[in-house]
N, C-alpha and C positions, 0 to 999 in steps of 0.2 A: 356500786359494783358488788360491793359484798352481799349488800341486802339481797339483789336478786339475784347471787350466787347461794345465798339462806334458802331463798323462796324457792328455787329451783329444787336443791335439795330435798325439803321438804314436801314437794310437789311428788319427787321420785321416791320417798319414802311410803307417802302417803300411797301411790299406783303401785308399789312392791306386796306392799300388805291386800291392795282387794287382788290383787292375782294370786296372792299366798290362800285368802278365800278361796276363792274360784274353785283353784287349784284341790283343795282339803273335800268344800265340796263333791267336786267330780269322783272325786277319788271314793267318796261316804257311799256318791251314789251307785259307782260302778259295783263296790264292793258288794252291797244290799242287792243289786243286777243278780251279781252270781251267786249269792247266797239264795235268792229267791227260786233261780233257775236249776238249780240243785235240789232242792227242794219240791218242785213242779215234778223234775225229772223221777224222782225216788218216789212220787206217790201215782206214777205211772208202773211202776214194776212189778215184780211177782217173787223175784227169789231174795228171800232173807239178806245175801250176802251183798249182792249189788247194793239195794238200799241202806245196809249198814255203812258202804263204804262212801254213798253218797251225802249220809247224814255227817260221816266222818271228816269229807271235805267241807262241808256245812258250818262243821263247828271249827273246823282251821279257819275259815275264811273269815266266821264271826269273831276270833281270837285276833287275828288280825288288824280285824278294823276295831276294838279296841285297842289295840296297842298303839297305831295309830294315831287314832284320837287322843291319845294320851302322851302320846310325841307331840303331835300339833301344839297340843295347849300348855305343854311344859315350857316346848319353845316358843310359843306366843308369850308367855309368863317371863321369860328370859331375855325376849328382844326387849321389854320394856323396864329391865333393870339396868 
């Protein structure tokens, strides 16, 4: 009973971490979505200030998904201490 009280465990650790995947991905790739779309948008304009301010969400958006990534894999680093 204990072992496959073990196995089970294990089993649900194991499908917690590919949906913590999943999950990291989706997120990488949404972010690159609106970073990208931003970017489309701004080299469609004409006045100076629009496109500054679309470069501007651009680079919030790429801060972000750094920070992110940098959360993800601290706490990847941490689940397994």
């Amino acid at each position: 009973e204990r072992k496959q009280a073990e196995e089970k465990i294990t089993s649900l650790l194991a499908e917690k971490e590919l949906i913590l995947k999943e999950v990291h991905h989706r997120m990488k790739n949404n972010m690159n979505t609106i970073n990208s779309l931003l970017k489309i948008h701004a080299g469609t304009l004409k006045e100076p200030t629009a496109i500054n301010a679309l470069k501007d969400a651009g680079s919030r958006v790429q801060s972000m998904m750094v920070l992110y990534d940098k959360l993800y894999h601290l706490n990847s680093l941490n689940s397994y201490n």
